[in-house]
Steps between C-alpha positions, in 0.01 A plus 500: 500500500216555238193689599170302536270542195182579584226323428240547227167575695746771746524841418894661454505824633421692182248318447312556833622917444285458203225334601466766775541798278249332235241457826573861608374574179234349497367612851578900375265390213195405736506753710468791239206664417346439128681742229824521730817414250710213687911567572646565187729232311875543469454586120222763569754627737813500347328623138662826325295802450454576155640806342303815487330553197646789279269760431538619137458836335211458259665659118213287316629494113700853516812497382760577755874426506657226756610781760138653469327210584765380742459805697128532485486153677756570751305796600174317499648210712707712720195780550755738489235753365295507827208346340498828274432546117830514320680600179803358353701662232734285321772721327647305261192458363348823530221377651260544793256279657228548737422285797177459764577404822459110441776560231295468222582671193256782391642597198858606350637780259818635352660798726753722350803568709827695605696539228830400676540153601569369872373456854528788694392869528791727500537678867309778493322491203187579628633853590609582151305679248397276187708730289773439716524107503759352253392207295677277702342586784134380313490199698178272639584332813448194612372384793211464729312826588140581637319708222303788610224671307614919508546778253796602355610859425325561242194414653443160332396193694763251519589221737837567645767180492759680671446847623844625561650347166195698378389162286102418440304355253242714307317509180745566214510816368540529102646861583816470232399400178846372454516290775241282342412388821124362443682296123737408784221288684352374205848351341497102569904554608586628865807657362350822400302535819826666680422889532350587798735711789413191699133498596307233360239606233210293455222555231182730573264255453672200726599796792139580538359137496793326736718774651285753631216262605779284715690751679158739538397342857782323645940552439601178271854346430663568193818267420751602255718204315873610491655484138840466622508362869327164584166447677704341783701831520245732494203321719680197602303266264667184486503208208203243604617200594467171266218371733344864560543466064302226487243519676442847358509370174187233640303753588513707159428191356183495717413851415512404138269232470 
């Protein structure tokens, strides 16, 4: 038996379910005050967020290699540096770069370093007398480490990378005429700039207008770029995502124009 069809002028169900909801409405709106925002719709509702904008490291025009700049604006997004100044020394390049704590570069300079290539500090090198370490125990190490302003034995103010490894970065010291250590810095090449027992030398002039002034009042992070291990390995850096990618790339093309 078929089911009456209702006529035109009488409401089907969904239609009266409607009509009641769209009155509902409607009363809700009268009764609140001025500058009270009505029920939101279903699309307001049901809208994504939008993804958290990435907060970039700020190199301006320097010129810094892909892992340099990759890690400067994973530390910058992440905040892994406590909202401290910073310093990032890129091995491979033989170069170090100075950091506020917005992540803005200050200014950069070539470094010379251990002679011996690789990532870690031999056990117990900081024990050893200098005459005693073998050149393949001249090593820089990477990592992260909190930099601290001291003296050394000698009496010389340095700021100490790792204390027990007995690695800091200080002025260089043209002690050796053959070591050629200040020609060293000059050279265009970071090949030559190997010959350090594995502290990080940094010219006079740049130490006394960067270092000292950064690490004077408050401890800073210094982060050392492995030459052999991965940034993933070492601080568990990973690739950026294609999106993450992009939408860096959009912002640098901000900052440029």
């Amino acid at each position: 038996m078929n089911s009456p069809t209702p006529a035109l002028d009488e409401p089907t169900p969904w239609a009266a379910i409607r009509n009641g909801v769209l009155a509902g409405v409607a009363m809700l709106a009268l009764l609140l005050p001025p500058g009270v925002p009505g029920p939101a719709s279903a699309s307001q509702v049901m809208a994504p967020l939008a993804p958290a904008p990435l907060r970039m490291a700020d190199l301006g025009d320097a010129d810094a290699s892909s892992d340099l700049r990759h890690m400067a604006n994973w530390i910058a997004n992440s905040g892994d540096h406590a909202a401290m100044p910073f310093v990032v020394i890129d091995k491979r390049a033989a170069r170090l770069y100075v950091f506020d704590a917005q992540a803005r570069l200050l200014d950069h300079t070539p470094v010379l370093l251990g002679s011996a290539h690789g990532d870690d500090s031999v056990p117990g090198i900081g024990d050893k007398a200098i005459a005693d370490v073998r050149p393949e125990e001249r090593t820089t190490p990477a990592g992260r480490f909190k930099g601290q302003r001291g003296l050394n034995i000698g009496g010389e103010d340095v700021v100490w990378v790792d204390y027990d490894a007995a690695v800091s970065m200080h002025r260089v010291r043209a002690i050796v005429p053959k070591e050629r250590r200040l020609q060293r810095l000059a050279s265009e090449t970071a090949d030559d700039n190997r010959i350090s027992y594995g502290c990080i030398n940094i010219p006079v002039a740049f130490f006394d207008a960067h270092i000292a002034p950064t690490f004077s009042v408050q401890r800073a992070m210094v982060y050392v770029l492995p030459e052999q291990k991965t940034l993933q390995t070492v601080f568990g850096v990973q690739a950026p995502e294609p999106a993450q990618a992009e939408r860096a790339h959009g912002h640098l093309a901000q900052m440029i124009r």
